[in-house]
N, C-alpha and C positions, 0 to 999 in steps of 0.2 A: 464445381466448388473448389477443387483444389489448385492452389495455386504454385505458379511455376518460380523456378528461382529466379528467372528475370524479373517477373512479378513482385516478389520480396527483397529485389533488390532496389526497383523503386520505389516500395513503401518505406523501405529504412530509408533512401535518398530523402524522400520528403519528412519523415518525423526528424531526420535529422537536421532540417533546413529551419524546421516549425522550431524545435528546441534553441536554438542558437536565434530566432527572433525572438522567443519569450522571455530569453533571460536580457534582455536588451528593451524589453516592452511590454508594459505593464497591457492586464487586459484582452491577451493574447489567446488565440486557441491553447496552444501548450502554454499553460502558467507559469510554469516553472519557479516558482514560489523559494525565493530565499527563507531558510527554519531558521538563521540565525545561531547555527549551533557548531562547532568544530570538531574534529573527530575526538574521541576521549583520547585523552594523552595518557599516554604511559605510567603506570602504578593510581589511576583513579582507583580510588578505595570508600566505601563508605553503606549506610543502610537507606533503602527509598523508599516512599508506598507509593504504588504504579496501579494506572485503573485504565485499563483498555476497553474501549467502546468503539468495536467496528463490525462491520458485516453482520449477523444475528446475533451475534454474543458480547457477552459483555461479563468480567473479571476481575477483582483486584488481588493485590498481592504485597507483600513486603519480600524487597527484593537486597540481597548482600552483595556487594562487587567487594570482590578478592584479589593481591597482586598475582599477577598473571595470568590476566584475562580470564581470571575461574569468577566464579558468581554463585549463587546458593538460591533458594527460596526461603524466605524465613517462616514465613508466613502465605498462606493461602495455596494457589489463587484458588478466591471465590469469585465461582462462578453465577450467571443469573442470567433469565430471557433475556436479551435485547426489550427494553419498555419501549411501547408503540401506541398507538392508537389513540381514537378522540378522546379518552380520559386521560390520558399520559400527556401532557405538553408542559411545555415552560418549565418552572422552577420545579415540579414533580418529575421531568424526565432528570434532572440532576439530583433529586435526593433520593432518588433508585440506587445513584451510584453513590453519594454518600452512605446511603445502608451499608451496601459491601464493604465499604472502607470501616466503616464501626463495628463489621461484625470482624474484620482482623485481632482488633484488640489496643494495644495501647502501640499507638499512634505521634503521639503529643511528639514537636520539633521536627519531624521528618520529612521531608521535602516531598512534592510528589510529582511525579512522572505521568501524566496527560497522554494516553495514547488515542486522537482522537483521530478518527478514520474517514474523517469525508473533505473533502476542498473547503480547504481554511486558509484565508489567510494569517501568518505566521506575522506576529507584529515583536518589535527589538529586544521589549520587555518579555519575550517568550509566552505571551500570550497566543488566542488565535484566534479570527473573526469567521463566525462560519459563512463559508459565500454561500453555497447550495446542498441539499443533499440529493443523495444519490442512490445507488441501489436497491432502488424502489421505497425508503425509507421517509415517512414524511411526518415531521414530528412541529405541533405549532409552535409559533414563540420562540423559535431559536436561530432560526436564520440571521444574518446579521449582526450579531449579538456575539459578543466575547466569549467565550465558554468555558478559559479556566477560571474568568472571575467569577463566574457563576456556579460552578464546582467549589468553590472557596466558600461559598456563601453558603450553599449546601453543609460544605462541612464544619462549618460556624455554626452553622442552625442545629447541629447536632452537639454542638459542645466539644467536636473534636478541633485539638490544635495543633496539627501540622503543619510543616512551612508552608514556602510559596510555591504553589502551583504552576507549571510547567507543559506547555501543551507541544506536540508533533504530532506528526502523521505517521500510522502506522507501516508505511515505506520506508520511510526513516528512522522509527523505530529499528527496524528490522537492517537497516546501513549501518547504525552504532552501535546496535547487537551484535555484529560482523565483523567491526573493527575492533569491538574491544576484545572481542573473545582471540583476535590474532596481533594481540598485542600493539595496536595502532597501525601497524607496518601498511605502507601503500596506499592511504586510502583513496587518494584518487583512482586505481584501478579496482575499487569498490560499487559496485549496482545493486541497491537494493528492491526487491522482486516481490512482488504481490501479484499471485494468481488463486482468486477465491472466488467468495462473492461478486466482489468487483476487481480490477486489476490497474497497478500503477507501479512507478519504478522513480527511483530516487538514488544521487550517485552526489560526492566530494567536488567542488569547482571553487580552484583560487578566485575570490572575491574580485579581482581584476576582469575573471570573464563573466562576469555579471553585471553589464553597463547599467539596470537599474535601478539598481540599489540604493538607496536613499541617503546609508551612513555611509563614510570613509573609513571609517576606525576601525576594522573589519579586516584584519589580514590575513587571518589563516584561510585554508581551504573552509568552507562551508559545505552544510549537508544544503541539498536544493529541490524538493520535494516537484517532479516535475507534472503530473496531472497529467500525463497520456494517457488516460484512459477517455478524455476528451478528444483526440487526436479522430481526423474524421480520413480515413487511408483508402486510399485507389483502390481498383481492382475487387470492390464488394459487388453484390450480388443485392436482385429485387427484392428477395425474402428479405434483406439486410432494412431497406428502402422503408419496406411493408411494417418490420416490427418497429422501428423507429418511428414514423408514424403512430404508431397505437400506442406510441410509449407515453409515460406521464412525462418527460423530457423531451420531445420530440427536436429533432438537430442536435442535442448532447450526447455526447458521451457514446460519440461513434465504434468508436474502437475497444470500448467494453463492452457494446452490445455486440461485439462480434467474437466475442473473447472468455468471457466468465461466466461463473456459475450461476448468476443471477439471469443471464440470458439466455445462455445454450437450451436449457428444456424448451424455451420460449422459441426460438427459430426451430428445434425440432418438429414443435407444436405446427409448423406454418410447412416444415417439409413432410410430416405425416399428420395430417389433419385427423385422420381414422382415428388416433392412436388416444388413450386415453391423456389426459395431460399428466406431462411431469413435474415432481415439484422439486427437481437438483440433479447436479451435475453428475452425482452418484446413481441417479439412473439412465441417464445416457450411458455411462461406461458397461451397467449390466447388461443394456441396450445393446450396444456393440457387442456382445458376448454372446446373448442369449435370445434375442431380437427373431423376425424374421429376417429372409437376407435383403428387402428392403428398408427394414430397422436398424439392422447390423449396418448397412451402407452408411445410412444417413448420419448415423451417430457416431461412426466411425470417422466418416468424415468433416463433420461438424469438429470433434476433439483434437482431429490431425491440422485443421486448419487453424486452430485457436493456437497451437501450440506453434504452429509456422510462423505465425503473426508475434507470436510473443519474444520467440526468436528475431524478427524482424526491427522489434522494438529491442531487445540488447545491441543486436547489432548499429543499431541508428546512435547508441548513447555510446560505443565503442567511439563511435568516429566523430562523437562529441568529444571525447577526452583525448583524440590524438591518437587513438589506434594504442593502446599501454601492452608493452609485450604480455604480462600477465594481468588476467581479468578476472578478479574474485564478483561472483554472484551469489547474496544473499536469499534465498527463496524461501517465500513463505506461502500460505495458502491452500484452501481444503481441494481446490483442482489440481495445482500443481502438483502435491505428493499425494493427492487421495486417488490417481488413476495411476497405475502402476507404468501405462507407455508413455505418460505426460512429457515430464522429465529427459527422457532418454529421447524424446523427439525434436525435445526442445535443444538438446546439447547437439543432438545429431544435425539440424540445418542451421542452427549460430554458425554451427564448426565448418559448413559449406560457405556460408556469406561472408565467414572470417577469412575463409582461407588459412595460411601457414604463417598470416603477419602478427594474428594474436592468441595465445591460449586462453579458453575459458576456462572455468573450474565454478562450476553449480556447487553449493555446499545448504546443509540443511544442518538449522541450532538450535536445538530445545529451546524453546519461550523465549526465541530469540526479539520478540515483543517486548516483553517487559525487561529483558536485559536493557534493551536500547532505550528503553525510560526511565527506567534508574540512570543512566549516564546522563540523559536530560537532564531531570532533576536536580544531578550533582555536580553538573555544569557549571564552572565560576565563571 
């Protein structure tokens, strides 16, 4: 199962070849999805209300941006289950999230920050159309369909009057969380990191390397929300074959079934059939610990491998940006810092695939989420 650094040095070869045709080509395995959004510039200041819906959970919050990259909570976040299921669809999954926003309080003019967490496309007016969901998530009536105007409507239907509603992906989130907390500087050697439930990465590209693009008028670097977690990479394994198949996706989203916490228990599940089933990626890791030593193995190396891979994937977006001496990485996600050798696995083979040509520097931001939505929000 574990793979070798020649190994990971063809899979960053090929996400990096997939990346540079999606941003060329609508429709692509790697989306790479223009957000439409620039990095916050320098002394952004102001108040948002931000509502983040991704992976199980789901939050809102009034958020302060401060000069000098400080930021505050004003308010919340309130939290609430992720709404699912056959009674939850359509205009009811969005006035779940309207509650939260009315249970902050007064609201009235405030813009709001859209953190929505599934493959959307990102349309000029900062809306988003949702393409599919994912992470095992299947909620009716919404595929397709805009979702901050519907969020808007939600929050109409409650009497609340905040502005105009603002949608990103919580990868990008988590990229202008990152910038702004370091005062804008660099943001092309910026990658923003999601390893959780699901996993994706998102990074700064002069609109010039984005032959897609529909508008002109678009000069700055843009955030590019790139959807590798669709990325389907060499060198997997039968059991990989096996759960894709029984997936409710079957051929999507290859490289997040090989990757996050929404599938690790599930290929455990397929290399210890014995084993009672898991439900998270937090019992693999006690797995690994406490396990038998065919438990330990397995889990050990399911988590070693996920994090090779993810390494695999910075490194493939390094040599999308031109190899930048310094590489700031945004990380978010309940795998990447809820397993204490995650992290340090992951910096340990970036730094072998990089070699001496680029430093990395993995950093982690308190509710670096809804920072990067309030800058959305407050985006002119």
């Amino acid at each position: 199962m574990k793979l070798s650094l020649t190994e990971l040095q063809d899979i960053r070869r090929s996400l990096a070849a997939r990346i540079v045709f999606g941003l060329s080509t609508p429709g692509t395995e790697i989306a790479a999805l223009p957000a439409y959004l620039a990095p916050p510039p320098e002394g952004m200041t102001g108040r948002a209300v931000v509502v983040d819906a991704g992976g199980t959970n789901l939050r809102a919050a009034i958020v302060e941006l401060l000069p000098g990259g400080v930021s505050r909570i004003v308010a919340g976040p309130e939290p609430a289950k992720f709404p699912g299921g056959p009674e939850v669809a359509g205009d009811a999954f969005f006035d779940v999230q309207a509650e939260l926003v009315e249970r902050l309080g007064a609201v009235h003019g405030l813009p709001v920050g859209y953190c929505f967490s599934y493959p959307s496309e990102t349309l000029p007016s900062l809306d988003a159309r949702l393409l599919r969901w994912t992470k095992g998530v299947q909620i009716a009536g919404v595929e397709g369909t805009s979702v901050g105007e519907r969020l808007g409507r939600a929050l109409a239907a409650r009497k609340l009057r905040p502005g105009p509603v603002r949608v990103l992906n919580d990868t990008v989130a988590s990229l202008l969380g990152g910038a702004f907390a370091h005062g804008g500087s660099q943001p092309a050697a910026f990658i923003g990191l999601i390893v959780g439930t699901g996993t994706n990465m998102a990074t700064f590209l002069p609109a010039g390397r984005i032959p897609k693009l529909k508008t002109g008028h678009f000069v700055a670097p843009m955030a590019v929300n790139l959807e590798n977690g669709n990325f389907n990479p060499p060198h997997l394994q039968p059991f990989d074959a096996e759960l894709d198949a029984s997936s409710e996706n079957p051929g999507a989203q290859r490289f997040e079934k090989a990757v996050s916490g929404a599938y690790l228990p599930r290929l455990f599940g397929r290399l210890c059939p014995e084993h009672a089933p898991l439900t998270s990626a937090a019992d693999l890791v006690r797995l690994r610990e406490e396990g038998t030593a065919d438990e330990r193995r397995a889990a050990g190396d399911l988590l070693q491998r996920s994090a090779d891979l993810v390494a695999a994937g910075l490194a493939a977006v390094a040599d999308v940006l031109d190899s930048p001496p310094g590489l700031g990485v945004l990380a978010e996600g309940s795998l990447f810092w809820g397993d204490p050798r995650y992290a340090p696995r992951v910096n340990e083979t970036l730094r072998a695939l990089l070699g001496s040509r680029v430093e990395p520097r993995i950093a982690r931001l308190e509710h670096v989420n809804l920072i990067g939505s309030a800058c959305a929000a407050l985006f002119a």
